[in-house]
C-alpha positions in Angstrom: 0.0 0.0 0.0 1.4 3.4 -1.1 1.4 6.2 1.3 -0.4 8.5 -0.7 -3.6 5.4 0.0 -2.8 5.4 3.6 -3.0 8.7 4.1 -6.4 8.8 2.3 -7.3 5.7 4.3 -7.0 7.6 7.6 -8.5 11.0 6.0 -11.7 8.1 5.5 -11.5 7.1 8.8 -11.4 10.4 10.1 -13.9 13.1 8.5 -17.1 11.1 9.6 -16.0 12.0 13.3 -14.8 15.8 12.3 -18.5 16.7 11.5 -18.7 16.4 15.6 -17.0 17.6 18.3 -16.8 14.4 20.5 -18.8 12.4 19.2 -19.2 8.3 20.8 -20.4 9.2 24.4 -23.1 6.5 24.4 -22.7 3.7 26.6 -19.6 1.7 25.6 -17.0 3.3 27.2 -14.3 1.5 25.1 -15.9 2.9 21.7 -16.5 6.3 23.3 -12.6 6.6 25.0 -11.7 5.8 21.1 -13.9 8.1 19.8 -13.2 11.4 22.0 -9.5 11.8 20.8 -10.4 11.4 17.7 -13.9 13.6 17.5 -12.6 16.5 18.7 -10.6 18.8 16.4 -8.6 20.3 19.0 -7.4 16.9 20.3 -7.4 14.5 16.9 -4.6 18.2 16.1 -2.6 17.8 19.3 -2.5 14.1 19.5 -1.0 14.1 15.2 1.0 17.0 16.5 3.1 15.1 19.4 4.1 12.5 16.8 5.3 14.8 13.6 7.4 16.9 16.7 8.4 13.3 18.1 9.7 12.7 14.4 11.5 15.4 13.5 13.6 15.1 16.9 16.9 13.2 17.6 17.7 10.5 20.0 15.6 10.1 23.3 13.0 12.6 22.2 11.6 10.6 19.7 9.8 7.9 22.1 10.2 10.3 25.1 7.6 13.1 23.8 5.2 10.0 22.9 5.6 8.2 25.8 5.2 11.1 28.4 2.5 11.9 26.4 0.5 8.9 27.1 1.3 8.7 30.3 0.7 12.0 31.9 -2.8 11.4 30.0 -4.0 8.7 31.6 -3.0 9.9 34.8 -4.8 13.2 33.7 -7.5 11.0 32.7 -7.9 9.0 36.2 -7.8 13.0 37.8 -10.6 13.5 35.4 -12.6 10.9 36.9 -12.0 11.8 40.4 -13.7 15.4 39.7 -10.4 17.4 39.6 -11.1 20.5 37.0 -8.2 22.6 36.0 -8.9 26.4 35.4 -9.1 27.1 32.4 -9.6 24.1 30.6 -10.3 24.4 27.5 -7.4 27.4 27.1 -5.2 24.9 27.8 -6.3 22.3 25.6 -6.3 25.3 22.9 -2.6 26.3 23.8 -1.8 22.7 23.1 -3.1 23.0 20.0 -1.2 26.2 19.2 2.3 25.6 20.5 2.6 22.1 19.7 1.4 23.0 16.0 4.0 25.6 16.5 6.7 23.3 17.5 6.1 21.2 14.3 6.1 24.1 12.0 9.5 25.7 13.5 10.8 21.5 13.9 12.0 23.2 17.5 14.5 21.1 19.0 14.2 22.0 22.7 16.5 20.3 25.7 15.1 17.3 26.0 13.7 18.1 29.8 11.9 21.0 28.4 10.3 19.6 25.3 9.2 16.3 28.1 7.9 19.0 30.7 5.7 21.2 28.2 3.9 17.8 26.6 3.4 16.6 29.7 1.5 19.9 30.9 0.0 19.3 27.6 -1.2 15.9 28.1 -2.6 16.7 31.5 -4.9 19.1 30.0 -6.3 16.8 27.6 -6.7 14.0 30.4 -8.4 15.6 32.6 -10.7 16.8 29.9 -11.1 13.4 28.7 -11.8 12.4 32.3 -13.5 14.6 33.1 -16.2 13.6 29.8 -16.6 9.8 31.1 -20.0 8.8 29.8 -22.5 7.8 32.1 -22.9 3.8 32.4 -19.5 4.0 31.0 -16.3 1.5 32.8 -13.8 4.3 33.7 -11.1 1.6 32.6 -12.6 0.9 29.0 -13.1 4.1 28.1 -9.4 4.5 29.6 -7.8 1.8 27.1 -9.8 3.3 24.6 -8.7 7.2 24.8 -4.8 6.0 25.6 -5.0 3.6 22.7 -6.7 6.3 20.0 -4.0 8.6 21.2 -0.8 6.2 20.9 -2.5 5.3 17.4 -2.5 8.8 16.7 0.8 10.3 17.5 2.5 6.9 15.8 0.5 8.0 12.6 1.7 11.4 13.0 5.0 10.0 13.3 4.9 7.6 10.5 4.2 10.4 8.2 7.1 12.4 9.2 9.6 9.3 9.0 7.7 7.9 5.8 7.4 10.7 3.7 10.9 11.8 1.4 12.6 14.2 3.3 11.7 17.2 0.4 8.5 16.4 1.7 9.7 18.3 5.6 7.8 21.8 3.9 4.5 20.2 4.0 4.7 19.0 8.0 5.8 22.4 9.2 3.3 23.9 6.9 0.7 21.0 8.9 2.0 22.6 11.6 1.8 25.8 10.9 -2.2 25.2 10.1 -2.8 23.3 13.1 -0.9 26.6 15.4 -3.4 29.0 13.4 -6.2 26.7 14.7 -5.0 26.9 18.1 -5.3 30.7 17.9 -8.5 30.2 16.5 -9.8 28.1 19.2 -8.4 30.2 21.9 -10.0 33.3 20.5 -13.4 31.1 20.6 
């Protein structure tokens, strides 16, 4: 399969759930967890985001931003169900957007302790959030594996396009970038 019919596999996969904003909170928690990373604009951008930035770094960076990633979202995620709310939310979730769109379009290259400590703030926006969304009748822990898994799916295809694509093709990520960091101002000015 050529890349150019992956890519428009996923685009497939993904436009029915861009015509909501989290769509899937009925009462499988496994198919909802799946579905809210992916439904939401701001989080299917940040999630794609963290794997083109995790691709265009060297060394330790490229699992480390991934990995923290993840992590820091579940935990975020179990806060979430416990009732903890962090001011300002959704700012948060829309400054993800902006600065890891940013990061992708400028292919920053910070020390690796600050690149792990600003996606993990990042992540523990977007976990609580998600948390903080468990449907009712829902299993906290299904619709756990299913937001952690969407997300890992996520930033490895945002990482696979990065690593895949010819490197004459590193215009078009940052340019991806760039577009997802104007959406981040957009959402914040929402």
């Amino acid at each position: 399969m050529t890349l150019k019919r992956i890519l428009g596999a996923l685009a497939l996969l993904l436009s029915p759930a861009l015509a909501f904003a989290h769509p899937g909170h009925g009462d499988n928690g496994l198919i909802a967890g799946i579905s809210h990373p992916i439904g939401g604009l701001d989080h299917l951008l940040a999630m794609l985001a963290v794997g083109l930035w995790a691709a265009q770094q060297k060394g330790a960076a490229r699992w480390a931003l991934p990995c923290t990633f993840v992590g820091i979202l579940l935990l975020g995620g179990l806060l979430g169900f416990e009732g903890l709310n962090l001011p300002a939310l959704e700012s948060g979730i829309a400054a993800s957007v902006l600065a890891l769109g940013l990061a992708v379009a400028l292919a920053a290259r910070p020390p690796l302790s600050l690149a792990v400590a600003a996606t993990a703030l990042f992540a523990l926006f977007h976990g609580v959030a998600h948390g903080l969304e468990l449907p009712d009748m829902s299993s906290p822990w299904t619709y756990a594996v299913g937001f952690v898994v969407a997300t890992a799916v996520l930033h490895a295809a945002g990482y696979a396009v990065v690593r895949l694509l010819p490197q004459a093709a590193a215009p078009v990520v940052r340019l991806a970038g760039g577009a997802s960091a104007a959406t981040g101002i957009w959402l914040l000015a929402g």
